[in-house]
C-alpha positions in Angstrom: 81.8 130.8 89.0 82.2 128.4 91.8 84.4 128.5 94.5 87.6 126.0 94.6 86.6 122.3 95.8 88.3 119.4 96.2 86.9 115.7 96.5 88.0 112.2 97.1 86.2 109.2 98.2 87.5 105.3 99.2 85.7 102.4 99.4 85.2 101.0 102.6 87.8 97.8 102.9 88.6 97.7 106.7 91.5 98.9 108.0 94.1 100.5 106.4 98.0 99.9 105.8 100.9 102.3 105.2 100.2 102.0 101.0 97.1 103.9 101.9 98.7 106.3 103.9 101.8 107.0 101.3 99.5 106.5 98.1 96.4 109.0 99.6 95.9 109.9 102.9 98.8 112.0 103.2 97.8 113.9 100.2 94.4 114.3 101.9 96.1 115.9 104.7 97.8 118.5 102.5 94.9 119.5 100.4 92.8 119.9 103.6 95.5 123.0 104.5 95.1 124.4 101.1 91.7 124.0 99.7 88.0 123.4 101.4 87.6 119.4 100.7 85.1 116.8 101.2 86.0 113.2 101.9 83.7 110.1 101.7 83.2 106.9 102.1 82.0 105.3 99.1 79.9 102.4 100.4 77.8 102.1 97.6 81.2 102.2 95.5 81.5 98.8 97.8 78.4 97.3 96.7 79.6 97.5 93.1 81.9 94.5 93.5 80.5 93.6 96.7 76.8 92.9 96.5 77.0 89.6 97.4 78.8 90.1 100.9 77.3 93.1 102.0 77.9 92.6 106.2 81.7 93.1 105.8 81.1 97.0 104.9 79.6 98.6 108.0 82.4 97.5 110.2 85.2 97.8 107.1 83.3 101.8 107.3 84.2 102.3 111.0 88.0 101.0 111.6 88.1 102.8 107.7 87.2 106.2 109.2 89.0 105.9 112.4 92.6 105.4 110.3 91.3 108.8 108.1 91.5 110.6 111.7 94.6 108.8 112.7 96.2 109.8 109.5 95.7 113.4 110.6 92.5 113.9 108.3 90.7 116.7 110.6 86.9 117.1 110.8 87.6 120.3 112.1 89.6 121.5 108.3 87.4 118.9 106.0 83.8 117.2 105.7 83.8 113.8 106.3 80.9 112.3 105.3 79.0 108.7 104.1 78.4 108.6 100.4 74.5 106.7 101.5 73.2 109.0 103.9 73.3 111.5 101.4 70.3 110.5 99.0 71.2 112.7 96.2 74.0 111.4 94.8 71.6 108.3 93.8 69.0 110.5 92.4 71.5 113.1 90.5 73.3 109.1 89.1 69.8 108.3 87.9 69.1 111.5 86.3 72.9 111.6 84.4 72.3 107.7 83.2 68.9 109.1 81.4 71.6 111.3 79.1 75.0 109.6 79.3 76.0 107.6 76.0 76.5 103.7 76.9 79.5 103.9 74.9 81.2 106.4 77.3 80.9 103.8 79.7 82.0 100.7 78.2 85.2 102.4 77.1 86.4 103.8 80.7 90.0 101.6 81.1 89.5 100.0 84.3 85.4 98.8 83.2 87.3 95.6 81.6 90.4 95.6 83.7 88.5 95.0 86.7 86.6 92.5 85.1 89.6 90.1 84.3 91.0 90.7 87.7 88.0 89.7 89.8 87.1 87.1 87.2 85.8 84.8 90.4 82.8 87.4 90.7 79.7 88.0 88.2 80.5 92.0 87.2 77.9 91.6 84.4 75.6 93.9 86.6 73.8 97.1 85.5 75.3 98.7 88.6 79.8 97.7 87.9 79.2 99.2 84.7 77.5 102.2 85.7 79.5 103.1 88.9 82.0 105.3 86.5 78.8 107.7 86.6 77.7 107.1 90.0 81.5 108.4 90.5 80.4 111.6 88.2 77.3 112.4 90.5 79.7 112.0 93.5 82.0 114.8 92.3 79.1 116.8 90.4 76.8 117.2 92.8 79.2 119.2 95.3 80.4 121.0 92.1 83.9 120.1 93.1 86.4 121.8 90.5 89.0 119.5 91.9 89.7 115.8 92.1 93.0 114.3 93.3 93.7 111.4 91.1 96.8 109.0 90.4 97.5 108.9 87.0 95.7 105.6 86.2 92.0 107.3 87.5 92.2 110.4 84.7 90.1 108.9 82.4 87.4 108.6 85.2 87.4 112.5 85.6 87.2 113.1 82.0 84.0 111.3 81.9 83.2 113.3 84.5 83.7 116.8 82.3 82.3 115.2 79.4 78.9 114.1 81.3 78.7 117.8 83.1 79.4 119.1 79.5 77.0 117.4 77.7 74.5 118.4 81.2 75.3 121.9 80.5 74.6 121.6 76.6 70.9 119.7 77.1 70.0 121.7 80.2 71.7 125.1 80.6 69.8 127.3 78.6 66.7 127.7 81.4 63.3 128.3 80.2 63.4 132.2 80.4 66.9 133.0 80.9 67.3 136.0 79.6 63.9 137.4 81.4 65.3 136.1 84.4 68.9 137.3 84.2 67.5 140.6 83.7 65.5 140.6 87.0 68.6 139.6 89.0 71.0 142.6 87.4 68.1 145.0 89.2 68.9 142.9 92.7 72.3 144.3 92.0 71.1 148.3 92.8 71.4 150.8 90.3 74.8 151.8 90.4 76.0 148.3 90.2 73.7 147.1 87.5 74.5 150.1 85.3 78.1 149.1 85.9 77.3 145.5 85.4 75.6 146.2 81.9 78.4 148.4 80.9 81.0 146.1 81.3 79.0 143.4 79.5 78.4 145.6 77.0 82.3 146.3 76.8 82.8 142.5 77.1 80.7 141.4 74.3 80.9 143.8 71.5 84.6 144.9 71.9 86.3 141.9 73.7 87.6 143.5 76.4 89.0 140.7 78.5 89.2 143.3 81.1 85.6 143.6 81.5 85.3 140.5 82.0 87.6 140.3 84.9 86.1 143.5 86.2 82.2 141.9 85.8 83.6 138.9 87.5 84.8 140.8 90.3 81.9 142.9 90.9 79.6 139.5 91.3 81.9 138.1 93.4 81.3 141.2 95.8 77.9 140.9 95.5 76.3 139.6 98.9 72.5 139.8 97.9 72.2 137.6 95.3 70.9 134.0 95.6 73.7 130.8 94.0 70.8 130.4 90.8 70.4 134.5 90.5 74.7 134.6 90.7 74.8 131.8 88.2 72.8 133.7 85.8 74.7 137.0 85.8 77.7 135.3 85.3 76.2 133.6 81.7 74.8 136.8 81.6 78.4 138.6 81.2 79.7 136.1 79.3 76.7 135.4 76.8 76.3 131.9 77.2 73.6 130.4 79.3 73.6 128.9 83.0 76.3 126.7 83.9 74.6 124.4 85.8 77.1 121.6 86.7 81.0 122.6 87.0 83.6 120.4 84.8 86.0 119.0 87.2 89.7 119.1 87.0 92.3 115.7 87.9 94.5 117.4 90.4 97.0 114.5 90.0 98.9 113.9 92.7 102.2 112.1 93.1 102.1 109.6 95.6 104.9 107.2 96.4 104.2 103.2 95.6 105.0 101.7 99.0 105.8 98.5 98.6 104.6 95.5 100.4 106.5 93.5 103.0 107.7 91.2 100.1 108.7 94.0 97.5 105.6 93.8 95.7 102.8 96.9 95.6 101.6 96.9 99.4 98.1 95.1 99.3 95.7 93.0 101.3 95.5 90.4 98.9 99.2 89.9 98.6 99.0 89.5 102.4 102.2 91.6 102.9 100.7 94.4 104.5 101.3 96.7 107.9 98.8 98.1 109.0 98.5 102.1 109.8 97.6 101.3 113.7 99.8 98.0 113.8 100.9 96.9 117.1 104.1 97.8 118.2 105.6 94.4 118.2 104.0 93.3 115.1 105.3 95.8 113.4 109.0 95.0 114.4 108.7 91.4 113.6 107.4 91.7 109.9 110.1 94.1 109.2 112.7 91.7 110.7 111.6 89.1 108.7 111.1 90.7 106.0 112.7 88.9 102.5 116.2 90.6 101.7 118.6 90.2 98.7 118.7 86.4 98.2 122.6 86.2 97.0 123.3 87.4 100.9 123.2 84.2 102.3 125.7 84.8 105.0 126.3 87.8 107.0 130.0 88.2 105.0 128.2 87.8 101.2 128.2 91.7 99.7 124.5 92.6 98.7 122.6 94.8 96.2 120.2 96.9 98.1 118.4 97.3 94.6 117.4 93.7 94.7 116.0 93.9 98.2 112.7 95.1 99.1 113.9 96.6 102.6 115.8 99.6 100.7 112.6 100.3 99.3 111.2 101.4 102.3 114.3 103.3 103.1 113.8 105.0 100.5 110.6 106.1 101.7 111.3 106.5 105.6 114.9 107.2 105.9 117.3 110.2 105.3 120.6 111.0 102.3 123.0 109.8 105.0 121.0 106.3 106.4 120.5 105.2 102.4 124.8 106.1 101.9 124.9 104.1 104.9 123.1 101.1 103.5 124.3 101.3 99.9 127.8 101.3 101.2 127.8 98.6 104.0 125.6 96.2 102.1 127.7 96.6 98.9 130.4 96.1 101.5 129.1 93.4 104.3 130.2 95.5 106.2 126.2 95.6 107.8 124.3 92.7 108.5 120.8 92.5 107.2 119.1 93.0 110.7 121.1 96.0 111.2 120.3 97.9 108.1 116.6 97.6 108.9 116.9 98.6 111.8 116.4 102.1 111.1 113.2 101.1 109.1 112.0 99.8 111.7 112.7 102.9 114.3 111.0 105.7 111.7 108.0 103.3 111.1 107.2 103.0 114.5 107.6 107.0 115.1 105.3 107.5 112.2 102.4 105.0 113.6 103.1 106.7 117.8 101.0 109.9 116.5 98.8 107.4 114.7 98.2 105.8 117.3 97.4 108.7 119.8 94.6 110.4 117.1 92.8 107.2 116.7 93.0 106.3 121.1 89.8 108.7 121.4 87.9 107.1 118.7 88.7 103.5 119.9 87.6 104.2 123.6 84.6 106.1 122.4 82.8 105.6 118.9 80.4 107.6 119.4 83.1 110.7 118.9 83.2 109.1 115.2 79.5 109.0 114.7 79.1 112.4 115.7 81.5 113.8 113.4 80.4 111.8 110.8 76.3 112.8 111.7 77.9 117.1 111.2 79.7 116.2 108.0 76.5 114.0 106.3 74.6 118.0 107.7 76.9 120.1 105.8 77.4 117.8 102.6 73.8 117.2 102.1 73.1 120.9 102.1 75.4 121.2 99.1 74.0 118.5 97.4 70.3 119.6 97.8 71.3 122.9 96.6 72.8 121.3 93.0 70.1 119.3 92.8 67.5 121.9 93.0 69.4 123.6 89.9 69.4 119.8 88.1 65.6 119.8 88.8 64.4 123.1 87.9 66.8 122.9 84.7 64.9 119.2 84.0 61.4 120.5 84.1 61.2 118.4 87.2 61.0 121.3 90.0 57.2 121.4 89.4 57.2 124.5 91.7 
């Protein structure tokens, strides 16, 4: 039994705009209240579609990581960390690819979808179609039990519980197990391990799902015992072997689709984008420019605020009363265009003046960046060197 987990990566593509924001970041900010999390930046992710213009990801990491913290992502709450400096997620990826069917690879939805959309690059490398897995060691290898996903990402998680299932299956059953699961019930002391074995007992040969509960309990108050030794006892009780890597779950998250500056999904591509530390001034000129319901062509023409991209962002950034407002005075003309978003306008810019003040620090000193970044590489790598000495004991590669 592992303890709750949550984590989420993004590839490093410069700075940031509001669909970010709306469509993860703010989830990230939640979760970090609720759960211990772990975000990265997945540079190699980058490399994956990007090996051929490697120099734009360091900076793209930086101004990346700066937006997290101007979000209100807190280093203090959650590890923030770079998926290369931590080694072992490339050699736990090598060690799944030696057991994970090609099939299951070839058949993850978005392998061929992002093919045809980046049809201008060559994606017939070894590493696009293997970066579903280098996504499984990501999550794996901190034994995350949870992974906030959009709906359209799923699939990428169930490989995920497949690979760490089929892991378990190969691997689990340790040379010895049962010789060494009965050496750690002694590290328990006697009154425990006779409890221990009782409950088992109970558990096993009657069923008691109370006994299991109650064994469960009793390790969890067990300080003495080593993560490998804890692992054990709990196959132990439940009479299968060691669970060595934890099957993830999707935590799927609902996430509002901002829309871009033109009505289409916000993106840098589309070029319709504002970014989450925008100027001020740029800010209020894209939004008063912005596209609105083509049959208003004069201020007195009545509109349809569902053909106009602006009251999609009231929908997003304005209250019950504003949106009345708008749906009656457009339907009306009884507001011009200009002043309807105007209150757009007035909540975006409040939204991006906290932005703004978390990232000030960061911009006047990067080295405050670096350093938090340097702690959270610390603490992540320690979890991962602790999986992988399970993966390579449970390989017959610990050669100890």
């Amino acid at each position: 039994m592992y303890a709750e987990r949550v984590l989420s990566g993004m590839r490093p593509t410069g700075r940031l705009h509001l669909g970010h924001y709306h469509g993860v970041l703010k989830n990230w900010v939640k979760l970090q209240e609720e759960y211990p999390c772990l975000f990265f930046v997945a540079d190699w992710h980058a490399l994956t579609t990007n090996y051929d213009s490697p120099q734009i990801i360091e900076e793209s990491v930086w101004d990346m990581l700066i937006d997290w913290l101007a979000a209100g992502v807190d280093p203090a709450q959650a590890t923030l960390f770079i998926q290369s400096r931590v080694p072992e997620h490339a050699e736990l990826h090598l060690l799944l690819s030696m057991m994970c069917p090609l099939g299951w690879l070839e058949r993850v939805p978005t392998y061929k979808d992002q093919q045809e959309k980046l049809a201008n690059k060559d994606l017939s490398t070894y590493g696009f179609l293997g970066y579903p897995l280098l996504q499984s060691a990501d999550i794996l290898i901190y034994r995350a039990d949870k992974v906030p996903v959009g709906e359209d990402q799923v699939p990428h998680v169930e490989v995920t519980r497949e690979v760490a299932r089929r892991f378990n299956h190969l691997y689990g059953r340790e040379p010895g197990f049962e010789d060494k699961a009965r050496e750690a019930v002694k590290k328990l002391g006697s009154k425990r391990a006779r409890l221990y074995l009782e409950l088992r007992t109970r558990y096993q040969q009657d069923g008691e799902a109370d006994a299991l509960e109650q064994g469960h309990a009793l390790l969890d108050e067990a300080q003495n015992l080593s993560l490998g030794d804890r692992e054990r006892l709990y196959g132990y009780l439940e009479g299968s072997s060691k669970m060595i890597l934890v099957e993830p779950e999707a935590l799927l998250t609902h996430a509002a689709r901002m829309p871009g500056l033109d009505g289409q999904k916000m993106s840098k591509s589309y070029g319709n984008t504002i970014a989450l530390r925008e100027d001020r001034d740029v800010v209020v000129k894209k939004i008063r420019t912005m596209q609105t319901d083509p049959a208003r062509v004069r201020r007195t023409d009545p509109g349809d605020p569902e053909k106009c991209p602006v009251w999609q962002f009231h929908q997003i950034y304005t209250d019950e009363a504003t949106r009345d407002w708008v749906q009656t005075g457009c339907r009306s003309a009884g507001i011009g265009c200009l002043e309807c978003k105007q209150p757009v306008i007035d909540q975006v810019l409040k939204e991006q003046e906290a932005m703004h003040e978390r990232a000030q620090p960061y911009v006047d000193d990067p080295s405050l960046v670096r350093n938090i970044i340097a702690d959270g590489c610390e603490r992540a790598r320690k979890l991962a060197q602790e999986t992988m000495r399970d993966v390579r004991e449970a390989m017959g590669l610990s050669y100890s």
